[in-house]
C-alpha positions in Angstrom: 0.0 0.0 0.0 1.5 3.7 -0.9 0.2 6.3 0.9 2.0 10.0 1.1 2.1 12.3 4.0 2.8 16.1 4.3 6.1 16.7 5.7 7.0 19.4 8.6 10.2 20.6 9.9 10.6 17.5 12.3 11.1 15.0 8.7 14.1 17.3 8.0 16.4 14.3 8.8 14.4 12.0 6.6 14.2 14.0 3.8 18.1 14.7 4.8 18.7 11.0 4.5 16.2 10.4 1.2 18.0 13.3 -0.9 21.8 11.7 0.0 20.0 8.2 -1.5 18.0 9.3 -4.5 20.1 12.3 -5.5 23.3 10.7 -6.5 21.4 7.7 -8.0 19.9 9.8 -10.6 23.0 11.6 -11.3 25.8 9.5 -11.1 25.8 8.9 -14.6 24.9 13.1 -15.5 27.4 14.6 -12.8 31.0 14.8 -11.1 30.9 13.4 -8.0 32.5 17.2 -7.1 29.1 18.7 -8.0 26.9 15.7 -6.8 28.1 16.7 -3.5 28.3 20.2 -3.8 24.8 20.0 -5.0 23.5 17.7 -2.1 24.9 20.0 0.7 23.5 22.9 -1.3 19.9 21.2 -1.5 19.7 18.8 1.1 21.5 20.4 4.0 19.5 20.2 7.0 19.8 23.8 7.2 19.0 24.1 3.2 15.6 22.4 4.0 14.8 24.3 7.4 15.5 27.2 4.9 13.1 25.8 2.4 10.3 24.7 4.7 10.2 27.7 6.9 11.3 30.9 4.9 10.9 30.0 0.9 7.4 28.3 1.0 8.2 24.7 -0.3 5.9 22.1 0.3 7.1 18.8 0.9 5.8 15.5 0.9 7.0 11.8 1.6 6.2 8.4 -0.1 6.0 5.5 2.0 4.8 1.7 1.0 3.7 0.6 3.8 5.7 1.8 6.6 9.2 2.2 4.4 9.8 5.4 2.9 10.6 5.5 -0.5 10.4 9.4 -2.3 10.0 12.6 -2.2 8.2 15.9 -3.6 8.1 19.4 -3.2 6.2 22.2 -4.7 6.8 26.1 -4.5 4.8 29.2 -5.3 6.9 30.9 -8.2 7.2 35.0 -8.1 4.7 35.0 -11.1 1.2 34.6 -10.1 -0.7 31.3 -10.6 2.6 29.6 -11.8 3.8 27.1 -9.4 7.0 24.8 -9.3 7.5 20.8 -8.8 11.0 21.5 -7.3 12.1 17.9 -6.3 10.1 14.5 -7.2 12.8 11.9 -6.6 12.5 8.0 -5.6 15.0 5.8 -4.0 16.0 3.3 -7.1 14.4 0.4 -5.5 11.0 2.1 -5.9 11.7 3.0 -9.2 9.3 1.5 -12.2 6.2 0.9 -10.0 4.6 3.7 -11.2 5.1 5.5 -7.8 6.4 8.6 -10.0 3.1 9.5 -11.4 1.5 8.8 -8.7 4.2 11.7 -6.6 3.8 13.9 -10.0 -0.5 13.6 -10.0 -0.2 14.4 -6.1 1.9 17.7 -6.9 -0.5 19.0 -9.5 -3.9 18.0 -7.4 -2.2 20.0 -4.4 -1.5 22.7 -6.1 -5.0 23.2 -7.9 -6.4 22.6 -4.6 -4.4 25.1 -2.2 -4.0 27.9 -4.8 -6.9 29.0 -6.5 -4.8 31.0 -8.7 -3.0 28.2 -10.1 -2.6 28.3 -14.1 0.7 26.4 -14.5 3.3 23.8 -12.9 7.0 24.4 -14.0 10.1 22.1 -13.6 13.7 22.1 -14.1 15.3 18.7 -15.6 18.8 17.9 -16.5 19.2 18.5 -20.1 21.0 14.9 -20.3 18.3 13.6 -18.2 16.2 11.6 -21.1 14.4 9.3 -18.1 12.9 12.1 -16.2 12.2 14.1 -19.9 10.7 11.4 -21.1 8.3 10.9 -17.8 7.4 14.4 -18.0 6.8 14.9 -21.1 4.2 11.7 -21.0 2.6 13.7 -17.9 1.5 16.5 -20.2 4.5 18.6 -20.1 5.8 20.5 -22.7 10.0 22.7 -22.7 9.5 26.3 -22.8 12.8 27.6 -22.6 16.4 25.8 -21.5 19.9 27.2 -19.7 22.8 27.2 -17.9 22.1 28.5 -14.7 25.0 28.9 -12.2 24.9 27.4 -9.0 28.5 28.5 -8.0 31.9 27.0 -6.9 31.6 26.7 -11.1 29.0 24.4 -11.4 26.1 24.8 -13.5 22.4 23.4 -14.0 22.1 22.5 -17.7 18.5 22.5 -17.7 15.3 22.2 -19.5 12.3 24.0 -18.1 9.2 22.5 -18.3 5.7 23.6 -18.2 2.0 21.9 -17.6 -1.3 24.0 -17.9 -3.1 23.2 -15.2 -6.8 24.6 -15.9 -9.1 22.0 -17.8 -7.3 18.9 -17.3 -8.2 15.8 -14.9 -5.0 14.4 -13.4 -6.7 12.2 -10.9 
């Protein structure tokens, strides 16, 4: 049975321990291992979360089956009005193929239609070399609308695509 839960400040050390699991599995093949952990302490510090949580307005939420947990989300309100953004959905490679990533990607879009009224669109960053996660998306309904190099210092750099998904008129139950 998968279920989900909404995470608070106190799962900081689980999503701590999630992120240093699924984040290098999905880039060890993209990455250096330089900016794989640059990246992680960057993103996954528990001070980067508390940050997150509690000043930036991310949303996060864990995937268990049955009691084990297995993923991750997290959604953010964008500066622009009614655009919203999927900032992390990531599994622990066991849990990978089950469809538990639609399932984490249908549960981003239904909360944010529900808990913004104003919501028009859900955006994403993926790695440009990423084809897995570009193809998942893309399937999902998304579509690029622009791509870069955005710098992340210590010269590192997010080769991404960025991804959009109307969100008005569409059933994603």
């Amino acid at each position: 049975m998968v279920s989900l839960r909404k995470a608070t400040v106190t799962d900081i050390p689980l999503i701590h321990e999630l992120g240093k699991r699924a984040f290098p599995a999905t880039y060890k093949e993209l990455l250096s291992s330089e900016q794989i952990d640059y990246m992680l302490n960057w993103m996954y510090s528990p001070e980067s979360l508390l940050k997150q949580i509690t000043e930036e307005g991310h949303v996060y939420f864990i995937l268990y089956e049955e009691e084990k947990p297995l993923g991750y989300l997290s959604v953010q309100p964008e500066e622009t009005p009614g655009v919203y953004h999927l900032q992390k959905l990531y599994l622990l490679p066991e849990a990978q193929g089950k469809h538990h990533g639609s399932f984490l990607f249908r549960h981003a879009v239904n909360y944010i239609r529900d808990t913004w009224k104003d919501a028009k669109k859900m955006r994403l960053n993926v790695n440009r070399d990423n084809t897995k996660a570009i193809d998942f998306y893309k399937r999902m309904g998304m579509y690029e609308i622009f791509n870069g190099d955005f710098d992340i210092g210590n010269g590192f750099y997010m080769t991404d695509y960025i991804l959009e998904l109307d969100l008005e008129g569409k059933d994603f139950s």
